[in-house]
N, C-alpha and C positions, 0 to 999 in steps of 0.2 A: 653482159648479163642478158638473159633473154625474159621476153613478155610471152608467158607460157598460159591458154586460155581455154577451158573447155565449153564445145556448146551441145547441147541435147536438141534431136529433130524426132517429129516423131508422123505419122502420115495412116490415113486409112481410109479405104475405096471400096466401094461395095463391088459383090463378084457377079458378074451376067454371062448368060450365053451367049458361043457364037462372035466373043471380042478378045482378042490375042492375050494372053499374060506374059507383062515383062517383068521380071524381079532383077534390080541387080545390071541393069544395061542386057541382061540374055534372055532372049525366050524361050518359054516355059511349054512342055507340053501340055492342056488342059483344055477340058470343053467348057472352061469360065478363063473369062479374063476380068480384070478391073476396070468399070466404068469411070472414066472420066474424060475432061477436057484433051489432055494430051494423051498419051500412053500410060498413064496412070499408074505406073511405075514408083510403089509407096517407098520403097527402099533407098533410090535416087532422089526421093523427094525429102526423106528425111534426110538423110545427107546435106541436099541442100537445105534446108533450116540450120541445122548443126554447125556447115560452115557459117552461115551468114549468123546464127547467135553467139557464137564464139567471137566473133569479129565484131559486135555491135552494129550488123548491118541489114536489120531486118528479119525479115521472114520471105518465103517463098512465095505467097500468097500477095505482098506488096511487091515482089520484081516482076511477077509473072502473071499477074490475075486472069484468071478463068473467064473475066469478057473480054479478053484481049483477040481477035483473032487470029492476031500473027502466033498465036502460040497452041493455036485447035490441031489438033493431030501430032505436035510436036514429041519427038523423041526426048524422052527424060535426059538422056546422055547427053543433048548441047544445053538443058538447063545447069546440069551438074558443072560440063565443061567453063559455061559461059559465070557462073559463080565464082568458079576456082580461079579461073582468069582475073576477074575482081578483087578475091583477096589477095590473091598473087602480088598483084598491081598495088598494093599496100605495103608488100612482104611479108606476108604468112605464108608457111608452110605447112603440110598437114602432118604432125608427127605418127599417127594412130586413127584406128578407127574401128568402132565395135559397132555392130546390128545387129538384131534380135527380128526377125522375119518372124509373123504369125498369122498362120494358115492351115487350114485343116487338111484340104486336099489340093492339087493333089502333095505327094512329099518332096522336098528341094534338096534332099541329100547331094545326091549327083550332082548337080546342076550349084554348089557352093565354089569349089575353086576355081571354075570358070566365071564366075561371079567378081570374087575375091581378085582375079586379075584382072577383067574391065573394071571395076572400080579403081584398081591402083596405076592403072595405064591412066585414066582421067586425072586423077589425083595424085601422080608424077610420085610416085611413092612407089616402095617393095608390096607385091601382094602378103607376104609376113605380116605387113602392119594393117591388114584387113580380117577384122576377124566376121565371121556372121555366123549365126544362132537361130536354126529354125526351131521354129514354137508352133503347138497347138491349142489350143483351145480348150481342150479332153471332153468336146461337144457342149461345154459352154457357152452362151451369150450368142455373138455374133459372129465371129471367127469358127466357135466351136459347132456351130448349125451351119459352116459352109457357106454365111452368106458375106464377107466378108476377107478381105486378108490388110494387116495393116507393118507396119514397121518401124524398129525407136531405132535411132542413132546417136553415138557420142562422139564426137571427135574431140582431138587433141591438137590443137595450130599452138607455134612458137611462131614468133619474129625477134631479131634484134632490139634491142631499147632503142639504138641512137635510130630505128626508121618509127618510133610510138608516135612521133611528135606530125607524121604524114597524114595522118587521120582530116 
């Protein structure tokens, strides 16, 4: 029998000029990128919460916090990596994965199944089981004024029963 677990991530960065946008492990063409400590990368950041709530292990914000400096300019792909590796190390696997991208400008069409396969190459999974969903705003709020882009993630981890007891 398997221990089948879903966790929801969910992440949002304010948008500045003049700093790279990564969505997704790819970068984005745009004259805004998202402000923050690392790469700021809301997509891989929700993801990691996702995994680590699913697994009972936290949040992204206690493995990696924003005064740490070993993690200032860090690419979102080895927080992602470095999480998977953890529940790995438990025995979950990741069976699924839905995100819902939300951002006005500029659009991610394109730029989705190149997405969808850095995520499943990270997460040792088929790109199939990646799905993502770009959203706008319709010029609402803070997404929809362009000042923001944010992203929710669910995933779906299994492990076997007889490894529950490794916790």
């Amino acid at each position: 029998m398997k221990d089948i677990r879903a966790g929801i991530g969910y992440d949002i960065h304010r948008l500045v000029e003049g700093r790279e946008m990564w969505l997704g492990g790819v970068p984005i063409k745009s004259v805004t990128g998202a402000l923050g400590h690392s790469d700021a990368d809301v997509v891989l950041h929700a993801i990691c919460d996702a995994m680590l709530g699913a697994t009972g292990m936290g949040n992204i914000g206690g493995r990696f916090p924003d005064t740490d400096v070993a993690y200032k300019g860090v690419r979102s792909s080895e927080l992602v990596t470095s999480v998977y590796r953890l529940i790995s190390a438990k025995g979950w696997r990741v069976l699924n994965l839905d995100v819902n991208v939300h951002l006005e400008e500029p659009r991610i069409g394109g730029y989705l199944k190149r997405m969808a396969q850095v995520i499943a190459e990270m997460l040792e999974i088929e790109p199939d089981r990646v799905n993502l969903k770009p959203r706008t705003g319709e010029g609402l709020g803070e997404i929809g004024r362009g000042e923001a882009v944010a992203a929710q993630a669910v995933i779906l981890v299994a492990r076997d029963d007889r490894e529950a007891g490794d916790e």
